[in-house]
BADO-530613 format. One record per residue (C-alpha): x negated, y negated, z; residue in three letters. Coordinates in Angstrom, 1 decimal, padded with zeros to 4 digits. Each point is the difference from the previous one (the first is absolute). Example, Ala and Ser with C-alpha at 12.3 -4.5 7.8 and 13.67 -1.06 7.14 Angstrom:
x|y|z|residu
-012.3|004.5|007.8|ALA
-001.4|-003.4|-000.7|SER
***
This chain:
x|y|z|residu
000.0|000.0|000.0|UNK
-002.1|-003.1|-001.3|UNK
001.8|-003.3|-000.6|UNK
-001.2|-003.4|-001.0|UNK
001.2|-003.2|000.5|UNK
-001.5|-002.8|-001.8|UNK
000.5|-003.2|001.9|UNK
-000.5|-000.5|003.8|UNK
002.2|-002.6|000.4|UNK
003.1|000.7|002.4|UNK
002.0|002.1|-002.5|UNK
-003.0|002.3|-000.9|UNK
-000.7|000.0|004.3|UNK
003.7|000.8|000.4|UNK
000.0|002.8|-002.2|UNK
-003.4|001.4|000.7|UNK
001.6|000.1|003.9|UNK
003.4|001.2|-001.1|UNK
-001.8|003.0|-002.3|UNK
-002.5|000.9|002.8|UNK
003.4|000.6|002.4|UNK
001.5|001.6|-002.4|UNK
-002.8|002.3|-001.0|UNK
-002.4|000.6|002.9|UNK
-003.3|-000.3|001.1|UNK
-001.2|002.4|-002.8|UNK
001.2|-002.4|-003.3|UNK
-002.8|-001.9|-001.5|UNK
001.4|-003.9|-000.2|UNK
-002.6|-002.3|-001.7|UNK
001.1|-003.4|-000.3|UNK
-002.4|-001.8|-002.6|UNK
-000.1|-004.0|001.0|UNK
-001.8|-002.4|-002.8|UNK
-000.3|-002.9|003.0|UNK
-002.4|000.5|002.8|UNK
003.2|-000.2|002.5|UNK
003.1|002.0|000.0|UNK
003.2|-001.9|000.6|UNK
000.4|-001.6|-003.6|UNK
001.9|-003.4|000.7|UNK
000.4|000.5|003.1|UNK
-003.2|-001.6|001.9|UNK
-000.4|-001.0|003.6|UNK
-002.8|-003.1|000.8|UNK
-001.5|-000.6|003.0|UNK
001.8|-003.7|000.7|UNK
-002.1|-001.9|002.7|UNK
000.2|003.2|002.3|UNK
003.3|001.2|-001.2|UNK
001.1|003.0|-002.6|UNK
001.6|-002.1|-002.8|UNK
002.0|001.6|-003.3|UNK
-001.4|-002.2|-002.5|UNK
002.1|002.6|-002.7|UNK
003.4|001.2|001.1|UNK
000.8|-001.4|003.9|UNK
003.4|001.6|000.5|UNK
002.8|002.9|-001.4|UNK
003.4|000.7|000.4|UNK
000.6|000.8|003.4|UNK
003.7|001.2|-001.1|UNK
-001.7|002.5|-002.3|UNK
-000.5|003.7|001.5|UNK
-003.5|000.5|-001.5|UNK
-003.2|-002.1|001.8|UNK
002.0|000.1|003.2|UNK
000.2|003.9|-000.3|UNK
-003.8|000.0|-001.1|UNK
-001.0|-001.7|002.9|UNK
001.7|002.3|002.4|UNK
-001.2|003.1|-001.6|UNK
-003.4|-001.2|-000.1|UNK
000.1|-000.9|003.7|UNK
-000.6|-003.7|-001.0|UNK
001.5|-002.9|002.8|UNK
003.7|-001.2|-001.3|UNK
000.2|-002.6|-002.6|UNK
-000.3|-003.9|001.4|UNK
003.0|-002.1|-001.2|UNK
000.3|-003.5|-000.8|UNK
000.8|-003.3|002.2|UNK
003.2|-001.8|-000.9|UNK
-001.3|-002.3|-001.6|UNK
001.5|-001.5|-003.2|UNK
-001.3|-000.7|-003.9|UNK
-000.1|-002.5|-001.7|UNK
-000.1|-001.1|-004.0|UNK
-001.4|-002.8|-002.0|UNK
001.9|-000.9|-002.5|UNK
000.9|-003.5|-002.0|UNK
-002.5|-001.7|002.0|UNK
000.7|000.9|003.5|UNK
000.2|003.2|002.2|UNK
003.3|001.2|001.3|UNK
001.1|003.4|001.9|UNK
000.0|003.2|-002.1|UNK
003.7|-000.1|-000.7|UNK
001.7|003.0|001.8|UNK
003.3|001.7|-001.9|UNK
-001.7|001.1|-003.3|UNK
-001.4|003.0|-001.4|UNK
-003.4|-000.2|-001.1|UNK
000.6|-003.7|-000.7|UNK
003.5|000.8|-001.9|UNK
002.5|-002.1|001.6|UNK
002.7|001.7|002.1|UNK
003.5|-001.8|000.6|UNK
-001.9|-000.6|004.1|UNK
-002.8|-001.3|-001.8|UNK
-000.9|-003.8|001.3|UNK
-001.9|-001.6|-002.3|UNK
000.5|-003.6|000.8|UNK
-003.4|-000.7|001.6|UNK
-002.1|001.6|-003.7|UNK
002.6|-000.9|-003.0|UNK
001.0|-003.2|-001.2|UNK
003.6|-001.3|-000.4|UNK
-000.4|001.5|-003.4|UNK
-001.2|003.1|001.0|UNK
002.5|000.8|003.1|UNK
002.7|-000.6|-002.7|UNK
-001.4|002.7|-002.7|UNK
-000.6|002.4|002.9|UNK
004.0|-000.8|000.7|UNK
001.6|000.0|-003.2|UNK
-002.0|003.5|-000.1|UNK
002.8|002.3|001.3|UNK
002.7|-001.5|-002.4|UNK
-002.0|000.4|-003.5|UNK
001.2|003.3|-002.1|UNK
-003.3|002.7|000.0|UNK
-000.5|002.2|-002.6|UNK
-002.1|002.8|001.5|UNK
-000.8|003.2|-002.2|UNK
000.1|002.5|003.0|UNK
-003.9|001.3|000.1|UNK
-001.6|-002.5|-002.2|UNK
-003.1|-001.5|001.4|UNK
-000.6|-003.5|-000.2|UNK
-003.3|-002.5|001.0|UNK
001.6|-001.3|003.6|UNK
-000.8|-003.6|-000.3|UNK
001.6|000.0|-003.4|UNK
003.4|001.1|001.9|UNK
-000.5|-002.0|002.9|UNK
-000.8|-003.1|-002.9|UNK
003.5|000.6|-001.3|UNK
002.1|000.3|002.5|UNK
-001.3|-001.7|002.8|UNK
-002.7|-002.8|-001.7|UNK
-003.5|-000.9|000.1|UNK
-000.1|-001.2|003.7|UNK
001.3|003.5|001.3|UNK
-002.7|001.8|-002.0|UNK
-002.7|-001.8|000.4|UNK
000.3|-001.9|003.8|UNK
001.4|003.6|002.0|UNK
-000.3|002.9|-002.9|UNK
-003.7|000.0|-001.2|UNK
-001.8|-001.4|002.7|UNK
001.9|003.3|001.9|UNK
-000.9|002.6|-002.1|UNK
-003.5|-002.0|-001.3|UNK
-001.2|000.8|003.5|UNK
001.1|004.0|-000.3|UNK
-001.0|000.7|-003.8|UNK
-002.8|-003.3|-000.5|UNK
002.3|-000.1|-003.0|UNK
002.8|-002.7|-001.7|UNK
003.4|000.6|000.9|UNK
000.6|-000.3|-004.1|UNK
-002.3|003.1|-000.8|UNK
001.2|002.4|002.9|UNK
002.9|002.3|-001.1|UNK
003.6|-000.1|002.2|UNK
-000.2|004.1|000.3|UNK
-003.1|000.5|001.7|UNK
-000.4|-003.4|002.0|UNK
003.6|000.1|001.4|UNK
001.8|003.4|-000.7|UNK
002.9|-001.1|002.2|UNK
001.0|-002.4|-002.0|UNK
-000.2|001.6|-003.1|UNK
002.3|002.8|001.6|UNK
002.7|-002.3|000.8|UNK
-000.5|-001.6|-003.2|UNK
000.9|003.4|-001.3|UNK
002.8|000.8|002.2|UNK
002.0|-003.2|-001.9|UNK
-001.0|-002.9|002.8|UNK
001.7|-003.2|-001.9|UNK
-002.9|-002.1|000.6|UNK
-003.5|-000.3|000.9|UNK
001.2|-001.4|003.6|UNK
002.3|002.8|000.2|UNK
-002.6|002.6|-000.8|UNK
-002.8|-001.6|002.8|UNK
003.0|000.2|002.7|UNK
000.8|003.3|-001.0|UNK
-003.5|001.3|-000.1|UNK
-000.6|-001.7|003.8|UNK
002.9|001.5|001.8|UNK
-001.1|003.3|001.7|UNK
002.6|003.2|-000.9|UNK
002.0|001.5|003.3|UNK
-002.0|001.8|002.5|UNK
001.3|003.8|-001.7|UNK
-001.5|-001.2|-003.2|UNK
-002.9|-001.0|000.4|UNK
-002.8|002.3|-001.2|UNK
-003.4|000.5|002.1|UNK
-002.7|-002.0|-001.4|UNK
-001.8|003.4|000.1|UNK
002.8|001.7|-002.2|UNK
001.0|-002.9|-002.1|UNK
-000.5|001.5|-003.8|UNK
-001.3|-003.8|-001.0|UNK
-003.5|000.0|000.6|UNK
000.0|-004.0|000.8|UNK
001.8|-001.3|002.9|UNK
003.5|-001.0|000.5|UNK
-000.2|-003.4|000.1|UNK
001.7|-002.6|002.4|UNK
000.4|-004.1|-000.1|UNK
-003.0|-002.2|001.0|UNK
-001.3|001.0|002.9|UNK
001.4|-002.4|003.1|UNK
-002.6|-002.6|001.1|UNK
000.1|001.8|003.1|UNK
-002.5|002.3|-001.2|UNK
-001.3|-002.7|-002.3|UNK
-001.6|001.6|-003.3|UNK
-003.8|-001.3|-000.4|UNK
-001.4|000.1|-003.2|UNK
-001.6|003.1|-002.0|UNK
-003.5|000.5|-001.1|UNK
-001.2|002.5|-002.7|UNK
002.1|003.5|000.1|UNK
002.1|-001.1|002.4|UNK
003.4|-000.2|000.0|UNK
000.6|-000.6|003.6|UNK
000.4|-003.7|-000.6|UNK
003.2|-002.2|-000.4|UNK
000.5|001.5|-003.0|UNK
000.0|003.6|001.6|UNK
003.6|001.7|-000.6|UNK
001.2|001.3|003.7|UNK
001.6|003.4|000.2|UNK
003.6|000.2|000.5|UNK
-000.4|000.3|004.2|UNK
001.6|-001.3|003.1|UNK
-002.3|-001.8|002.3|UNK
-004.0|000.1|000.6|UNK
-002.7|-002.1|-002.0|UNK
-000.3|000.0|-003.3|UNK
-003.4|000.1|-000.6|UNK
-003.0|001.7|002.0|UNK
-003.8|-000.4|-000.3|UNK
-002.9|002.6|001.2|UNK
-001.2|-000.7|003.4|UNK
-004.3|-000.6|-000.9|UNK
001.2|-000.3|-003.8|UNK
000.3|002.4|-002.5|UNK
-003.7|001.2|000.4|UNK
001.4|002.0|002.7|UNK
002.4|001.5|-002.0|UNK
-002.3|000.8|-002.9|UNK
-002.6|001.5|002.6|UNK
002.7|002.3|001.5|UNK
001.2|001.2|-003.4|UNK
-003.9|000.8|-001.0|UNK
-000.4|001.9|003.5|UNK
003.2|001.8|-000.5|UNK
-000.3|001.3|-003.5|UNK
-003.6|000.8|000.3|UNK
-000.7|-000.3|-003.7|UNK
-003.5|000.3|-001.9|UNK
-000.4|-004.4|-000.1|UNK
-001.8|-001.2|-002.8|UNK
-000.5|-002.7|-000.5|UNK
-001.5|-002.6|-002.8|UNK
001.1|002.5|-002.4|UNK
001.2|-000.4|-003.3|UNK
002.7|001.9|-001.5|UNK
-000.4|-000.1|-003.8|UNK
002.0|002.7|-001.6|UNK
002.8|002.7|000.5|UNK
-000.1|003.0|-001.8|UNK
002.6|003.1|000.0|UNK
-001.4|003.2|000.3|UNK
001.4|003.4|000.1|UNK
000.9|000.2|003.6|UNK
-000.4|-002.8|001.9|UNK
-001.9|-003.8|-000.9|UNK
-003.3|-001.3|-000.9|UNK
-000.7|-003.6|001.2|UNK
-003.4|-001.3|-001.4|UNK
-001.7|-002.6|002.2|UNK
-003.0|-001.8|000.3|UNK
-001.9|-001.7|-002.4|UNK
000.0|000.4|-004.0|UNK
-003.4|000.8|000.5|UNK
-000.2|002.9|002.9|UNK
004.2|001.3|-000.1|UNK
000.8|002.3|002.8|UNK
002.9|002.0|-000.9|UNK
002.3|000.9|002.9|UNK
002.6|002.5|-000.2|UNK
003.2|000.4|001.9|UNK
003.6|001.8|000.2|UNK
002.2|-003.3|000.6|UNK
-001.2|-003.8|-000.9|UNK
001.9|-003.0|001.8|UNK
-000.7|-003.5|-001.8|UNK
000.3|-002.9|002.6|UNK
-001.1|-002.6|-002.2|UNK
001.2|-003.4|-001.6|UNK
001.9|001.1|-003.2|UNK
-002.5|-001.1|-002.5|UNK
-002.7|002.3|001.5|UNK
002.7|002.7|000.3|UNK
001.3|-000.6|-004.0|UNK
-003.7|001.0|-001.1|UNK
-000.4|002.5|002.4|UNK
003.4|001.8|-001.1|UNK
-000.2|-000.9|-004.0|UNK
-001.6|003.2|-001.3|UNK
002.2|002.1|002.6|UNK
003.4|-001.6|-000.2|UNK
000.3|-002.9|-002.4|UNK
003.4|-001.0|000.7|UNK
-000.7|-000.3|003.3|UNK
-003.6|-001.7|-000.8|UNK
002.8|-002.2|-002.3|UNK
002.0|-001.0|002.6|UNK
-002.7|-000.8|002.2|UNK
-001.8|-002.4|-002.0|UNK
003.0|-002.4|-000.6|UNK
-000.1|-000.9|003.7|UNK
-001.7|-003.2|000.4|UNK
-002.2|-000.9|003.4|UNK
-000.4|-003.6|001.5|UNK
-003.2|-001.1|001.8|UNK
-000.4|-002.0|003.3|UNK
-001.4|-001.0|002.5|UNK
000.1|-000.5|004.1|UNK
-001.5|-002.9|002.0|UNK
000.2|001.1|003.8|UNK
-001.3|-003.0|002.3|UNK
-000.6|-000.5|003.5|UNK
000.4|-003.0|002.0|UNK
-001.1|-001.3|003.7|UNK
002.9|000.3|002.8|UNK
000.7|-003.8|-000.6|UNK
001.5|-000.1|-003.6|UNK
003.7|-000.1|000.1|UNK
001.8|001.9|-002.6|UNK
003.7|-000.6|-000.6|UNK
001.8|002.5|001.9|UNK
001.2|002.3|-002.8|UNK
-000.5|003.0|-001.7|UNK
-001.8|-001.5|-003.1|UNK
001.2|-001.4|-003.1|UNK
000.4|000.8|-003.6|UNK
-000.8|-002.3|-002.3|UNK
002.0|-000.1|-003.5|UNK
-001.8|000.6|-003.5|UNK
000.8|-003.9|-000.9|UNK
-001.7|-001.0|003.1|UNK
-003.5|-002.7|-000.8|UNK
-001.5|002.5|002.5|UNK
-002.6|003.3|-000.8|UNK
001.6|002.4|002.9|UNK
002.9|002.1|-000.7|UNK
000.8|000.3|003.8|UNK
-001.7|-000.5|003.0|UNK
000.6|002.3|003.7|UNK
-000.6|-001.3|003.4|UNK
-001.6|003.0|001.0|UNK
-000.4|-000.5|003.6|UNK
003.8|-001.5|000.1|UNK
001.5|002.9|-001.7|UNK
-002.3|002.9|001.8|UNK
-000.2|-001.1|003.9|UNK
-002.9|002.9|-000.3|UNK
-001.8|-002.1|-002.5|UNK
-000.5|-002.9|002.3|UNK
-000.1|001.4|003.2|UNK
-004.0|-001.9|000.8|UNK
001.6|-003.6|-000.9|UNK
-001.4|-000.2|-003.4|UNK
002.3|-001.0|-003.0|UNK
-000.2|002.5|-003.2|UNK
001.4|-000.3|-003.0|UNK
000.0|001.2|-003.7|UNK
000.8|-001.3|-003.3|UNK
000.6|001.9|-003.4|UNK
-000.6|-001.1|-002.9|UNK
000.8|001.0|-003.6|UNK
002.9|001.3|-002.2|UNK
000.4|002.0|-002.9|UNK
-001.9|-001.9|-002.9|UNK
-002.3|-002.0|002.5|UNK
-002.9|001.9|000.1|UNK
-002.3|-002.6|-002.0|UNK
000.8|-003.0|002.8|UNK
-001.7|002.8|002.9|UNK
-003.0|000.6|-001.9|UNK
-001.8|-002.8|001.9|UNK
-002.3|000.9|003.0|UNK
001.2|000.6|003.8|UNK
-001.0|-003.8|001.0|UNK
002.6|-001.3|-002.2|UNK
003.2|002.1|000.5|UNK
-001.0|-000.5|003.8|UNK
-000.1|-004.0|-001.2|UNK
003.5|001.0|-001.9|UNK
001.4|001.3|003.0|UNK
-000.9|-002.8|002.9|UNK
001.4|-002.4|-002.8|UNK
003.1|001.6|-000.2|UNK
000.3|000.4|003.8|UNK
-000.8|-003.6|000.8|UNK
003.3|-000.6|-002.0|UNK
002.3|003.0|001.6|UNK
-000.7|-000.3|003.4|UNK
-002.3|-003.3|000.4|UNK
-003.4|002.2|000.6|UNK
-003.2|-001.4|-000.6|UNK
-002.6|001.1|002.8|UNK
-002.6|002.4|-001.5|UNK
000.5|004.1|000.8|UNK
-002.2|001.5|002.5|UNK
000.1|002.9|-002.9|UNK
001.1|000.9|-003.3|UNK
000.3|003.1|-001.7|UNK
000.9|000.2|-003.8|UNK
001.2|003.5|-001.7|UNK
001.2|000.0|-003.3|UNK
002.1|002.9|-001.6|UNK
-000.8|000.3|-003.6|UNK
003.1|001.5|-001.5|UNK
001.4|000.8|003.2|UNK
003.8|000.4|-000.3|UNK
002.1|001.3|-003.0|UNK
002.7|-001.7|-001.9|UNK
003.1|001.5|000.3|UNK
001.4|-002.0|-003.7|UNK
003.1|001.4|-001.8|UNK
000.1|003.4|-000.8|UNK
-002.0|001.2|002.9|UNK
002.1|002.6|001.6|UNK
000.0|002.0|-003.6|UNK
-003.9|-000.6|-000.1|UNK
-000.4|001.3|003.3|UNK
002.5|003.3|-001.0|UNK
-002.1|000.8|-003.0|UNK
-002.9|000.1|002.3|UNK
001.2|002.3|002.3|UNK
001.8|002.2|-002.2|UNK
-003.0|000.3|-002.9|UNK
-002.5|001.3|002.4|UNK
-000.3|003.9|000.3|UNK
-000.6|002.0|002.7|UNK
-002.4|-000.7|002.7|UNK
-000.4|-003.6|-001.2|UNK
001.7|-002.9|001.8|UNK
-000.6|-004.0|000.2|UNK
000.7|-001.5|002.9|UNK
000.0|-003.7|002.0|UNK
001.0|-003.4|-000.9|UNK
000.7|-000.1|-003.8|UNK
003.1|002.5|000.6|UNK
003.0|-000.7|002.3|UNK
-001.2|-003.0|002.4|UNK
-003.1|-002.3|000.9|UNK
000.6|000.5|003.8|UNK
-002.6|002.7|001.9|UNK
003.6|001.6|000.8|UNK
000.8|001.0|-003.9|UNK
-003.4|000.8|-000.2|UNK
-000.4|002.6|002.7|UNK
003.4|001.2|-001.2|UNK
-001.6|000.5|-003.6|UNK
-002.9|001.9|001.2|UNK
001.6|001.6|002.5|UNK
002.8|001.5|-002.7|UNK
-002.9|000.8|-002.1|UNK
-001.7|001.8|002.4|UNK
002.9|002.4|001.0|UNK
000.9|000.4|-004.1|UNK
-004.2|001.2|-000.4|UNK
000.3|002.5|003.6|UNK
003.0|001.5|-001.8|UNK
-001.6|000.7|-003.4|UNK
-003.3|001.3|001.5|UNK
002.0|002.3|002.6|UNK
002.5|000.9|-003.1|UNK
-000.7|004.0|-000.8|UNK
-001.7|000.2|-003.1|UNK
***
């Protein structure tokens, strides 16, 4: 019993842990890493003396799967936010994140009077009143939709600076399907209007109908309104979409979103110690071949290959790598994977002395239209009581969206300049950091555009046997959907290998 899996991020972790359960001490796991660190996009800094995610910082606490991890790794329960509130800037001025919408699509409890103008309130009204013409499971580009029946303001002021924190992406390129399923499910069902569809889509069913998130045949989550500012939303770096984006699961009660107590370095060590694999790391992957039973994976250099040969291959990859990986094996599938675009970023994590005053929210996100270079900014050690415990004030910025990568390609001095700019304006900041740390995620999350749910089927249904693709390109962004991924994965590759014959 000899499996690979190509990627050491926390999908290939997940399902290197999940396979050695299911297969014992005896199986052979190698997990081939190209970096010189597992963990992918995830990344915890050292922050003046603290553990600091400077890649995802939080998950879906209403979500079964990194809560369940933790506890079956023997890991301290998940640390959960303060109240406080977000924020957004928007038409020159910074307002609170807008509770009563969707994902930034307007609810009939949405109050938007603090973000729209006049002009906008009144498109966002006449919404419910408009005739729809919805082709039940078309997909459609979500700011498109949210252009026509609600305006420009709506799309641009609550919609994209939303989901531009989850996906680094435009709210005009992401697809309705996989951003917001809900929505396109009442859509389907014959909702009159948009409005309709968002309040439908927010209201939990009855108690005896509700499916366990553990059972529920949709692989994403059930998704609720904005969460309250009770448990205010703070926003997301790379690969995470625990920020106010995030869609909370259908549940009664308890916080929305959790973070790993130490950061998620102690959650990638405990998957590592669990799963026991062969680590390599540094290593190349460079080709995928079939053989008669079993794989071939070539690695190394072009000049010295090392051919390694194994019964099952995971790939935990970003979906270019994985397209040229899987085009000689399974060219749909290679296909499929290749049309799914990636957006780069990057993550500014500062620390101040005890005396800077921060204002007392969450964070803010910052609108595309905005004269400013961060997407969104979170008051770290306001939103995580942990994070600030020693008096000091942290904080990180992201910056970059989907077609922005040119305007990061300067050095870490200036997006550090970029981001103390940009703060000076938000919250009136100007004293110098005691530290600053800068990470940048080339191509770190996927786009989920139009079409992607029938990209991400042809991928999983043109791979044969003892082949699977897991993490971040597939069914969610979130460390949840990826542990589900490999975790799925992992229980699909016991079953074949255990399969008589």
């Amino acid at each position: 019993m000899r499996i690979a899996v190509v990627g050491g991020g926390v999908s290939g972790l997940a399902a290197a842990h999940r396979l050695r359960t299911l297969l014992g001490p005896a199986a052979e796991i190698t997990v081939l890493e190209q970096r010189d660190r597992v963990g992918g996009v995830l990344h915890t800094v050292d922050l003046a003396g603290t553990p600091f995610d400077v890649g995802a910082e939080a998950f879906l606490a209403r979500r079964p799967e990194v809560p369940a991890l933790l506890a079956e790794l023997g890991l301290d329960p998940a640390v959960h936010p303060t109240a406080a509130s977000a924020t957004v800037r928007a038409g020159g001025r910074t307002a609170p994140l807008p509770g009563g919408t969707l994902l930034g699509v307007p609810t009939g409890a949405a109050r938007l009077d603090a973000l729209l103008s006049p002009a906008g309130l009144a498109a966002v009204a006449a919404e419910p009143s408009r005739p729809l013409a919805w082709e039940p499971g078309a997909d459609v580009a979500l700011g498109a939709l949210l252009r026509d029946r609600f305006g420009d303001e709506a799309a641009d002021r609550l919609a994209d600076p939303l989901l531009g924190g989850v996906y680094a992406g435009r709210v005009d390129a992401l697809g309705l399907r996989a951003t917001i399923p809900a929505l396109a499910r009442t859509l389907d069902a014959g909702a009159p209007s948009v409005t309709a569809a968002a309040d439908r889509a927010t209201t939990p069913p009855p108690a005896s109908r509700r499916i366990p998130a553990r059972e529920s045949p949709d692989p994403r989550p059930r998704v609720a309104a904005s969460p309250p500012t009770g448990r205010g939303p703070a926003v997301p770096g790379p690969a995470d979409a625990a920020g106010p984006a995030a869609p909370p699961v259908v549940a009664s009660g308890g916080p929305v979103f959790g973070a790993v107590r130490g950061g998620y370095r102690v959650l990638l060590d405990a998957l590592v110690a669990a799963a026991r694999p062969e680590l390599r790391l540094g290593v190349t992957v460079r080709s995928l071949q079939r053989r008669a039973t079993g794989w071939r994976l070539v690695l190394g250099p072009t000049t010295d290959p090392e051919a390694l040969d194994v019964d099952a291959v995971v790939l935990a990859v970003p979906a270019p790598a994985a397209a040229k990986l899987l085009a000689p094996v399974a060219p749909g599938a290679s296909r499929a994977a290749g049309e799914i675009e990636l957006a780069s970023s990057v993550v500014v994590a500062l620390a101040f002395p005890e005396d800077v005053r921060l204002p007392p929210t969450s964070g803010a996100l910052v609108a595309a239209g905005e004269p400013l270079g961060v997407k969104g900014v979170t008051h770290s050690s306001t939103k995580w009581a942990h994070l600030g415990a020693d008096g000091l004030v942290r904080l990180r910025a992201s910056l970059g969206r989907f077609g922005e990568a040119a305007s990061l390609q300067v050095d870490d001095a200036e997006l550090v300049a970029r981001v103390r700019a940009d703060l000076a304006v938000l919250t009136g900041v100007t004293a110098d950091p005691v530290v600053a740390v800068v990470q940048r995620w080339g191509g770190g999350l996927p786009q989920y555009g139009v079409g992607h749910l029938d990209r991400v089927a042809a991928i999983e249904t043109g791979l044969p046997p003892g082949l699977a693709v897991v993490g971040a390109a597939l069914h969610g962004v979130g460390v949840p959907a990826c542990v589900a991924t490999a975790r799925a994965a992992a229980e699909r590759i016991a079953a074949g290998i255990d399969a008589p014959g």
